[in-house]
N, CA and C atoms as an extended XYZ file, in Angstrom:
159
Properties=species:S:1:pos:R:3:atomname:S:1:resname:S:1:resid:I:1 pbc="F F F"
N        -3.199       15.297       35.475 N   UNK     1
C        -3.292       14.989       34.055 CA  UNK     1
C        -1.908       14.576       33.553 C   UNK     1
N        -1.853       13.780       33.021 N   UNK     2
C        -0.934       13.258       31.921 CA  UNK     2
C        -0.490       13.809       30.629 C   UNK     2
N         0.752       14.164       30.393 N   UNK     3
C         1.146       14.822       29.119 CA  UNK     3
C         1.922       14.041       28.124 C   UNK     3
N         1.559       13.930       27.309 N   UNK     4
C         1.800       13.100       26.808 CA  UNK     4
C         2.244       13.464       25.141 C   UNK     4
N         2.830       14.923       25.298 N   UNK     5
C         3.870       15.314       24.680 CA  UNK     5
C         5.209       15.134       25.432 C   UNK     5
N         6.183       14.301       24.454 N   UNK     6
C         7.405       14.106       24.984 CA  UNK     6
C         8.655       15.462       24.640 C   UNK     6
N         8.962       15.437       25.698 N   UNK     7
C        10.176       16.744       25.184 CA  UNK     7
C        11.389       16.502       24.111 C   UNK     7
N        12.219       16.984       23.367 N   UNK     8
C        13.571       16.471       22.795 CA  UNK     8
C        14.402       15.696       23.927 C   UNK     8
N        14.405       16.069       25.444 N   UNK     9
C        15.237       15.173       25.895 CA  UNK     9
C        14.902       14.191       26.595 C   UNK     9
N        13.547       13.645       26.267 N   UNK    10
C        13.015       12.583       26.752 CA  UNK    10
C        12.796       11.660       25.475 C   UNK    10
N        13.114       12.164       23.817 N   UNK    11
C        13.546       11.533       22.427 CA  UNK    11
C        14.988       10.909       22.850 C   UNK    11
N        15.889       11.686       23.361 N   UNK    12
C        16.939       11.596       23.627 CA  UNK    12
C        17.595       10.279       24.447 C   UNK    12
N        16.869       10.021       25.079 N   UNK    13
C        16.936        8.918       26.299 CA  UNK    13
C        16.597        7.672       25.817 C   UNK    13
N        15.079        7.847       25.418 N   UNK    14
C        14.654        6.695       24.676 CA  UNK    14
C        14.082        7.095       23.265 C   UNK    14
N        15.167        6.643       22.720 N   UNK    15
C        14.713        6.599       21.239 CA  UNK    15
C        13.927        5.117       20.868 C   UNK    15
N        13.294        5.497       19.816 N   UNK    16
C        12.284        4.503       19.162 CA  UNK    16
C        12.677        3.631       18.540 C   UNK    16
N        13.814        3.650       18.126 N   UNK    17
C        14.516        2.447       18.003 CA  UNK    17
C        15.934        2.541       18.393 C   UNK    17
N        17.179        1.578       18.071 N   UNK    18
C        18.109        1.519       18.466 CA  UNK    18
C        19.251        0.824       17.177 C   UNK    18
N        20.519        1.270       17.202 N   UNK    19
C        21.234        1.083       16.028 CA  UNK    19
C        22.084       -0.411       16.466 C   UNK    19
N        21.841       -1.062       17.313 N   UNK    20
C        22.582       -2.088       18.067 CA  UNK    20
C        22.969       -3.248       17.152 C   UNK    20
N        22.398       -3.346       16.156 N   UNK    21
C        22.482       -4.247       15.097 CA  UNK    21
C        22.952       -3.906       14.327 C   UNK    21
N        23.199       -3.214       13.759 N   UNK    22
C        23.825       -2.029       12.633 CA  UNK    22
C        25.612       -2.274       12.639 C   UNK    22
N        25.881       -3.278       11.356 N   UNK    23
C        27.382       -3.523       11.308 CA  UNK    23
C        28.051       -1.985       10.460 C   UNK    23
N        27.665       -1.336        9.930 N   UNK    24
C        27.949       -0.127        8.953 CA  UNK    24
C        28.307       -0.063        7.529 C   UNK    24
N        27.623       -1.689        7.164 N   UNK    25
C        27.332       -1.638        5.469 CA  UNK    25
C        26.258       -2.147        4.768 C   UNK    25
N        26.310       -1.573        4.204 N   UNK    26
C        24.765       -1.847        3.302 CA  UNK    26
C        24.638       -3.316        2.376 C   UNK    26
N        23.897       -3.825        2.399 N   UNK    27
C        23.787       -5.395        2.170 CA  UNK    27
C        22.578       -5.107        0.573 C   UNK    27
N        23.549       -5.016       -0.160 N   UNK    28
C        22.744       -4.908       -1.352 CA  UNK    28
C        21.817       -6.569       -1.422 C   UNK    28
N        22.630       -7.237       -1.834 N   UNK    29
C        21.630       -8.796       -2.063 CA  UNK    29
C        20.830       -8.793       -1.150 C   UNK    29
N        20.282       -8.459       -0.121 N   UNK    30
C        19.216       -8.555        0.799 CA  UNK    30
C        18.341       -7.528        0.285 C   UNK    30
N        18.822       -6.595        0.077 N   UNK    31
C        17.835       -5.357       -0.605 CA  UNK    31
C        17.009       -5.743       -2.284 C   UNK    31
N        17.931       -6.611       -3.005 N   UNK    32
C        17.787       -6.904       -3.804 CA  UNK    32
C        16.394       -8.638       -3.707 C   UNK    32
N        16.869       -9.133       -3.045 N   UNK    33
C        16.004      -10.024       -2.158 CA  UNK    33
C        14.816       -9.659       -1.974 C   UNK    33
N        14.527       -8.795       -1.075 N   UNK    34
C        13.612       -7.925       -0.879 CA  UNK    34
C        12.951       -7.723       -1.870 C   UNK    34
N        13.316       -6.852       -2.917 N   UNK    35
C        12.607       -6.246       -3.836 CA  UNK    35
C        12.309       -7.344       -5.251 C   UNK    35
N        13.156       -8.324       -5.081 N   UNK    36
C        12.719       -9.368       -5.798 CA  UNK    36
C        11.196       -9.322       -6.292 C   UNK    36
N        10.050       -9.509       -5.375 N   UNK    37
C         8.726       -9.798       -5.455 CA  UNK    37
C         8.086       -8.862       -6.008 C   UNK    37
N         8.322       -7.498       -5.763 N   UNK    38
C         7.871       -6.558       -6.413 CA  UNK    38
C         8.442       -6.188       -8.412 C   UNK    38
N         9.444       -6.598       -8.298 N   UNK    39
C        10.003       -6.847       -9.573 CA  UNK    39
C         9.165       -7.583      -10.403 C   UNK    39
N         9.120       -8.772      -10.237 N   UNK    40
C         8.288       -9.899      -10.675 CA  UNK    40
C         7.134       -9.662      -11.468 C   UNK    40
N         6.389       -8.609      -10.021 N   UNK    41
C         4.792       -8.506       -9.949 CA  UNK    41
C         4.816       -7.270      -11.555 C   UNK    41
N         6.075       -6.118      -11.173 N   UNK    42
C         5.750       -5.236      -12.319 CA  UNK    42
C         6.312       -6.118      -13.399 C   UNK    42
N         7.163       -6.727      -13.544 N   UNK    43
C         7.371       -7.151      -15.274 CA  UNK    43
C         5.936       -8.564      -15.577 C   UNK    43
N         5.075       -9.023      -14.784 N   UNK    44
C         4.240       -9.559      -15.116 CA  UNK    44
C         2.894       -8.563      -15.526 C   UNK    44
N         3.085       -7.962      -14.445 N   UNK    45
C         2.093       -6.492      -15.195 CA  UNK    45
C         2.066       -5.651      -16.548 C   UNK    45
N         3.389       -5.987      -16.855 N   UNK    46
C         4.074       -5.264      -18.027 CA  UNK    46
C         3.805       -6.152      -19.358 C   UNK    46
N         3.885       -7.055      -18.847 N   UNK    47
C         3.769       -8.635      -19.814 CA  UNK    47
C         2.557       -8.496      -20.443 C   UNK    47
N         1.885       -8.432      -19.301 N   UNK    48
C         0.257       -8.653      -19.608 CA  UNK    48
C         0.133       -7.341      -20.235 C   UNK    48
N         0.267       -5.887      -20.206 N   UNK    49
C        -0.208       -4.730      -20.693 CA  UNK    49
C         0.189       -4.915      -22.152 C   UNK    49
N         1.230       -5.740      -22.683 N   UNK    50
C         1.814       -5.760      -23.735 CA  UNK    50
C         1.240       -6.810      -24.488 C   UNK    50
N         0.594       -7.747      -24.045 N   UNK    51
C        -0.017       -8.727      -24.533 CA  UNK    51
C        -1.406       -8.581      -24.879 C   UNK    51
N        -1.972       -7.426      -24.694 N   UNK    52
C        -3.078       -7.042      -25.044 CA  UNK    52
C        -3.589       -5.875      -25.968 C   UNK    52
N        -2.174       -5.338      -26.432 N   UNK    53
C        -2.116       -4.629      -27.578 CA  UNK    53
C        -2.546       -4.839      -28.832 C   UNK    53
């Protein structure tokens, strides 16, 4: 049989991901980028809730 609980030092070895890309600063305008669309969506939501008052 196969176990297929992994131990801490088999987390250890292979982790699920990897930091290899990782320069060590945080990139606000990309975050901001990102969240652009969701911004949008709530102040159009907001628009509309207000427009129907």
């Amino acid at each position: 049989m196969i176990n297929s609980v992994q131990t801490s030092s088999d987390h250890a070895r292979n982790p699920a991901w990897t930091i290899e890309g990782y320069d060590g600063e945080t990139h606000y305008s990309d975050v901001l980028k990102a969240l652009s669309p969701a911004f949008f969506i709530l102040a159009a939501a907001a628009a509309l809730m207000l427009a129907i008052l």
